[in-house]
Structure formats: C-alpha cells, structure tokens
KEKOLMI-532684 format. One record per residue: residue in one letter; x, y, z of N, C-alpha, C in turn. Coordinates in steps of 0.02 Angstrom, whole numbers, plus 50000, padded with zeros to 5 digits. Layout:
// residues N
AXYZXYZXYZ;...
// end
This chain:
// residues 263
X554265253652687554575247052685554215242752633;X554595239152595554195235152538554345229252578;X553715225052574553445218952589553485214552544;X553475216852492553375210452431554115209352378;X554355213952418555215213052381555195215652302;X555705218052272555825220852210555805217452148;X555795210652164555465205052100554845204552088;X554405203952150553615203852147553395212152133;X553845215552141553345222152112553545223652045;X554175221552034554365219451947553975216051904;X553925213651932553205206651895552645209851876;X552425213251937551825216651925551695221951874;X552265225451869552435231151843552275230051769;X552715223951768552655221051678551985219051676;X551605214751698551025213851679550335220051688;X550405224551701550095228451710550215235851659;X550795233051627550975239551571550855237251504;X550745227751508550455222751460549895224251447;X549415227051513548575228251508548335223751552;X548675220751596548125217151628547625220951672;X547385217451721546695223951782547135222751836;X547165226651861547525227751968547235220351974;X546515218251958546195212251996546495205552007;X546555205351913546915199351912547585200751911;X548145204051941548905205951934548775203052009;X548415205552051548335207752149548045199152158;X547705195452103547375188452129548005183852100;X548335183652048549015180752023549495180052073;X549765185752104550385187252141550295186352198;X549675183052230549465187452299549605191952339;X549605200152324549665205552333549025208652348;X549075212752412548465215352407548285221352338;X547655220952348547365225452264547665232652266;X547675235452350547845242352339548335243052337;X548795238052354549575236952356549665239652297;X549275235152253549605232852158549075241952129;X548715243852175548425251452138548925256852151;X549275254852212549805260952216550365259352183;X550575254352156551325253852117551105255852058;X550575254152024550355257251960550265264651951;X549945268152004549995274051996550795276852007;X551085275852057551785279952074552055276652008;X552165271251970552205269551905552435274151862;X551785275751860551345280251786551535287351806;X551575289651855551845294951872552625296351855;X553115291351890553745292151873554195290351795;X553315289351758553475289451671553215294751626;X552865298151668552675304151671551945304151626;X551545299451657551135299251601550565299751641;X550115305451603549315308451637549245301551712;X548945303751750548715302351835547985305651845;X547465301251861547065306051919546975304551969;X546935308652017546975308452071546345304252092;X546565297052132546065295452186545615298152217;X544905300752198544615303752254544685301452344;X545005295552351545215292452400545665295852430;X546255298652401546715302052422546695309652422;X546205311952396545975318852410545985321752466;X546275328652481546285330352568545865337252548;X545465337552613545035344652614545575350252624;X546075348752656546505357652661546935356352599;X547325349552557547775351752539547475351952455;X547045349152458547045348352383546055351752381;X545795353952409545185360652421544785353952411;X544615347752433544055343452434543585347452486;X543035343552447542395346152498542585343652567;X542245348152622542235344252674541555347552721;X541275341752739540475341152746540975344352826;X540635349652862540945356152919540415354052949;X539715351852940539525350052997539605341553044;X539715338352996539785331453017540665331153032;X540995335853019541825337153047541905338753101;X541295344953101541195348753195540955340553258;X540685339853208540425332053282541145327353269;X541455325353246542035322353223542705322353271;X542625331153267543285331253314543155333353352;X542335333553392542385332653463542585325053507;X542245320953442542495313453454543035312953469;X543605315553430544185314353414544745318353469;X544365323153510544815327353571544535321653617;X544045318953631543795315953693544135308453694;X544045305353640544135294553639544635295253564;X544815299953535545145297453476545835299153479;X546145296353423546935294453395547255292753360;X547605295353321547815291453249548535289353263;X548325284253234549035278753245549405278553188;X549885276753194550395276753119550855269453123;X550475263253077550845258553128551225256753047;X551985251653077552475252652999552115246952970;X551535243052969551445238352921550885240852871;X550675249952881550325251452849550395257752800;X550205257752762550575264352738550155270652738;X549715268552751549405275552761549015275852869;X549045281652884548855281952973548015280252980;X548045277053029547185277853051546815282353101;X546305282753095545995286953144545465283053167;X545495280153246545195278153292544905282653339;X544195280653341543815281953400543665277753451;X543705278753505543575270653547542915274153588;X542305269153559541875270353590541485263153646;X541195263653699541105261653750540405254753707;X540325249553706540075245753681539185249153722;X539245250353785538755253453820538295258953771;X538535259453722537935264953674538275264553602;X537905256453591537875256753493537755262153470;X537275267053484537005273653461537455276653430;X537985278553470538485282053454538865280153413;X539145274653413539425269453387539225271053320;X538635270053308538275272753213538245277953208;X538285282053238538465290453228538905290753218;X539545288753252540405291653238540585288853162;X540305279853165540395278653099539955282953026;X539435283753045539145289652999539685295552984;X539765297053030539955304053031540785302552986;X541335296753015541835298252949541495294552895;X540805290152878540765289052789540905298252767;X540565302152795540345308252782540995313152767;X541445312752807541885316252813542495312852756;X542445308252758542895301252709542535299552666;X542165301652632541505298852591541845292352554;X542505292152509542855289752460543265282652521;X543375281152579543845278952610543305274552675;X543385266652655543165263452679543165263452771;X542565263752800542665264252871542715256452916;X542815256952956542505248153012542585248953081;X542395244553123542485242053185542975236953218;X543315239653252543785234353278543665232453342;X543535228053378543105224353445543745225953500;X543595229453546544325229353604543905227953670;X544355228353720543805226453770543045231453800;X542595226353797542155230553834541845239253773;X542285236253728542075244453660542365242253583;X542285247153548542625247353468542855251353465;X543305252153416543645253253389543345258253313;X543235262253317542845263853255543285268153201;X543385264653141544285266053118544065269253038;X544505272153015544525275152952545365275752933;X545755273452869546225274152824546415278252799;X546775284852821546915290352752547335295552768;X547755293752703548665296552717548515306152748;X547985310052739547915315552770547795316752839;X547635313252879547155314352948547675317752985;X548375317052975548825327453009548455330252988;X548115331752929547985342252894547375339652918;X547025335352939546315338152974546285337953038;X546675335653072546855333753119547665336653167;X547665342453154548285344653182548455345753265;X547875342853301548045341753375548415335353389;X548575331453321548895325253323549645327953356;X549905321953390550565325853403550755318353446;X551435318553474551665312953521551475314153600;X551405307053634551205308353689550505309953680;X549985309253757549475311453783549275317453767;X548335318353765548245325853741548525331153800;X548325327753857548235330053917548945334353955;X549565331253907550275331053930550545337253881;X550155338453822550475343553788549815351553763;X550025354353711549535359253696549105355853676;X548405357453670547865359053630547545364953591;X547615364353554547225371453505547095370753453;X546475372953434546245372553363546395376253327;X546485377853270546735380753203546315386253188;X546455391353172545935394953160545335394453102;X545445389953051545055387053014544705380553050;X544865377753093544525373353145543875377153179;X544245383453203543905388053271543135390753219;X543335390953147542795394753109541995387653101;X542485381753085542035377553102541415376253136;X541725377153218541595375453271541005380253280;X541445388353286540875390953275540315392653219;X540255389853194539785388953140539445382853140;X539475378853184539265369753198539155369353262;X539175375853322539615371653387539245367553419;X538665367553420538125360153458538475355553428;X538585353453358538855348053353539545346353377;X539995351153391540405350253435540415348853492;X540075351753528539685348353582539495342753588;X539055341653566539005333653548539285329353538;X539915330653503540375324953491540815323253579;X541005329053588541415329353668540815326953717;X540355327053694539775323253758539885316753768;X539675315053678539575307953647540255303953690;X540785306353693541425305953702541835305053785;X541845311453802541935311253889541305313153945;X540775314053906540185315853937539805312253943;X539355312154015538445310754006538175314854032;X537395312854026536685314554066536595311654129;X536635313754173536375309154247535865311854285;X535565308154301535065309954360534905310054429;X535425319354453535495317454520534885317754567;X534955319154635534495319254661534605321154738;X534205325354762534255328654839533635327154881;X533815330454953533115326755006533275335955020;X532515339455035532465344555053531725342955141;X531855348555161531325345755236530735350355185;X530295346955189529635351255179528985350855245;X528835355055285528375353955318528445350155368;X529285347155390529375345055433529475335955400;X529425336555345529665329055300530075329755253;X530285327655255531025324455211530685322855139;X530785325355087530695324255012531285324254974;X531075320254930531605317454856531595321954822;X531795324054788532105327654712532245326854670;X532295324554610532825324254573532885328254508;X533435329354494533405333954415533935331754380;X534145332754294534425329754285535155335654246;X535795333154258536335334954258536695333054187;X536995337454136537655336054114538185335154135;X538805331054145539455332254146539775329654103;X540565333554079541025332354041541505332954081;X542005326354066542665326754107543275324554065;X543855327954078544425327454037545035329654078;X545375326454052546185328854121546255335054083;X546195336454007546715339453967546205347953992;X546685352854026546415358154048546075361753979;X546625360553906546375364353848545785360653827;X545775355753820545025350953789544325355253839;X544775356253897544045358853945543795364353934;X544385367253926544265375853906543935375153849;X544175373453782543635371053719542945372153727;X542745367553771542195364753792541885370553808;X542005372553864541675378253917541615386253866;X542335385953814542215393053773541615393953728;X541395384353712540895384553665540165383853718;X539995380953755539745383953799539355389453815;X539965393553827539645400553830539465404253779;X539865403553731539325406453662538625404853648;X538675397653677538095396753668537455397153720;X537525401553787537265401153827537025398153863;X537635393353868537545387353936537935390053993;X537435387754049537885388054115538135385054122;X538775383154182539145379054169539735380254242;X539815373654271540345377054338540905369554367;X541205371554378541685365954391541565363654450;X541425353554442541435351454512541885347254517;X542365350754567542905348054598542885341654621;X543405335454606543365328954653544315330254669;X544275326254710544725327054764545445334054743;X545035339354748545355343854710545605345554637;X545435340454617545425339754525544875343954483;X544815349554441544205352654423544205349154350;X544335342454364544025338454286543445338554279;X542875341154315542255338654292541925345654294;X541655345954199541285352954200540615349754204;X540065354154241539305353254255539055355354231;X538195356054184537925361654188537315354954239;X537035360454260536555359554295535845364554309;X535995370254286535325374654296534855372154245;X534265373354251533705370954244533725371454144;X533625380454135533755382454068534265380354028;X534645379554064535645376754024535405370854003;X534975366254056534885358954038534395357553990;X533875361754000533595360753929533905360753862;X534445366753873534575368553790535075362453798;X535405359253829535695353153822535275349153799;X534765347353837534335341353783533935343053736;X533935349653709533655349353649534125349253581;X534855349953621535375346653556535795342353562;X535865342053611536125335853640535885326453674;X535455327753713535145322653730535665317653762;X535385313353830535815306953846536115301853783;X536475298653808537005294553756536395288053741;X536385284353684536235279853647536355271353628;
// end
C-alpha cells in the first residue's frame, strides 16, 4: 500500500535522478529515509541500471549470507518458546518479536545480542508491554529463517525443524537449550523433609523445568536432551505432561554448567 500517494513519490523520483541524497529528498518531503531508499532502488532497478544489494536485505538461505549458527541455535530456541513474527500492513517488511519477562534484563541483553548477531546489518529495539519487552528486529526474510512461522498458535499446529535447522542445533545444541530455558524454562529450588534418626530434616536440591503446551516444542527439547545426556521425565499437573524436569543430581550439573538460572 503506498502511503505517500503517486505525486509525492514522483517528486522524489525527480529529485533524486537530479542527484540529490535520500537525506535531503526524505527531510524536504517528509518521507521516511527508508521509504525514499526503497523507491530509489526499485527505481534504478526498473531502468535497469547496476543495484547492490543492501547488506540489510541479505538472507542467509536465499542469497548464502553468513549466518553466525551459533548465536541462531540460541535464537530459535527464543523464538519456539516467547517469539513471533508479525506482519502488520503499515509496514513493509515483518518483525520478529521476543517477549521477554522484565523479571531478567539478563536475558533481555542476550536475545538482543544475539539478533545484532544474527541481523548484524538491521537495526534491533525494545518495545515496553506489560510487565516485559518486546525485543524486535525488521527484515523482509524472517519466513526462510524462520519456517515454523505459520497462522495460528505453535501449540495448535506442526512443529518441525528443517533439516538444515536440525544440523544447526545439533552442532550448537546447549545453545539451543538455552534459548528454550531462557524462554519457557527455570531453575528452582525444591525441597523435601526426610525422618532421620527419628527427626524430620530439610533438603533441598535444585531442579530444571521447561514447560510448553506445544507437544512438538517438547519433544525438541527432550530429543536434544538426550543427545546430550540429560535426564529428564515428565511432571504431570492436573494430567497435563507440560512440564519436562531434569532433576538428577549429574543432569543438573551439566545444566548449570551451560545453562545456569535466568538473569
């Protein structure tokens, strides 16, 4: 949909084939700058005259951009657990939101780390919602990296990764892990009374869980898991097996030595 109507991008058109800069064409007209960068390019294109490509608009599957596989593996664990890309009509290119819990800035600078990394070229931010952010990135590809995108809930349809996803994962999978922690998971510290000697003693040790309606997100979880030699067992609430555990002693270590409580 054009916003600025077929006179104001006429205008632009001419002054910009005159020599002016996007800057001053986008500060003249009041147009936004990227507005007045994409009419110049689709422009110059449909006059057939040399283009290079935006590193901005570069996609890792379609056009072979780098793509940093370990900071992707933590990415789209984010992105199965709190994320979503929206496609709204006043924008022209989709976003990809993470909504993270205001309860752990930590993370919060990790997820945003993690798309500068993955988006190196494509400005990131925060958007304030209740009680969390919004942690957002711009860029007309996020289907080809992102192909669990789809309509409706994850929980309501398939999940599956790509087999160029699955090579990822396994080749990163703590950080996959991590991201689905960061995401539907914590660390807690439960605790039991055992009789010793005829007295009642405390206990406590400390627990992972990850919980998700979506049975495939779980399975994910639990396949990487076991490769990686975690234990791991489902605790049922009111007959629901949303919540995977590990809890043995060894499992929990190798959890906190790559994982660790949230931030």
């Amino acid at each position: 949909m054009n916003y600025h109507g077929a006179e104001v991008r006429q205008q632009a058109l001419t002054l910009l084939r005159d020599g002016a800069r996007n800057t001053d064409v986008a500060r003249q007209l009041s147009v936004p700058l990227g507005t007045i960068s994409y009419w110049k390019h689709t422009d110059r294109v449909k006059r057939g005259e040399p283009v290079t490509t935006p590193p901005s608009l570069l996609c890792p599957r379609c056009d072979s951009r780098p793509l940093d596989e370990n900071a992707y593996s933590y990415l789209l664990g984010l992105y199965l657990g709190d994320g979503h890309i929206s496609h709204y009509a006043k924008h022209r290119v989709p976003s990809l939101m993470i909504t993270l819990d205001d309860a752990w800035p930590g993370i919060q600078g990790k997820a945003e780390k993690a798309l500068r990394v993955v988006f190196p070229h494509n400005a990131t931010c925060r958007v304030r919602v209740g009680g969390a952010h919004n942690v957002k990135v711009y860029f007309k590809h996020l289907n080809c990296l992102f192909p669990q995108h789809g309509p409706g809930k994850k929980h309501e349809r398939k999940i599956a990764l790509e087999p160029w996803q699955q090579e990822i994962v396994d080749a990163h999978p703590w950080e996959f892990v991590r991201g689905l922690i960061h995401s539907d998971g914590c660390r807690i510290t439960n605790w039991t009374t055992r009789l010793v000697a005829g007295e009642c003693k405390r206990y406590e040790y400390p627990r992972y869980f990850f919980t998700n309606v979506s049975d495939d997100i779980r399975r994910l979880y639990t396949d990487t898991l076991d490769k990686l030699g975690v234990e791991w067992t489902y605790c049922k609430r009111n007959g629901n097996p949303f919540n995977v555990s590990v809890a043995r002693k060894a499992s929990v270590a190798l959890m906190d030595a790559h994982v660790g409580p949230k931030y």
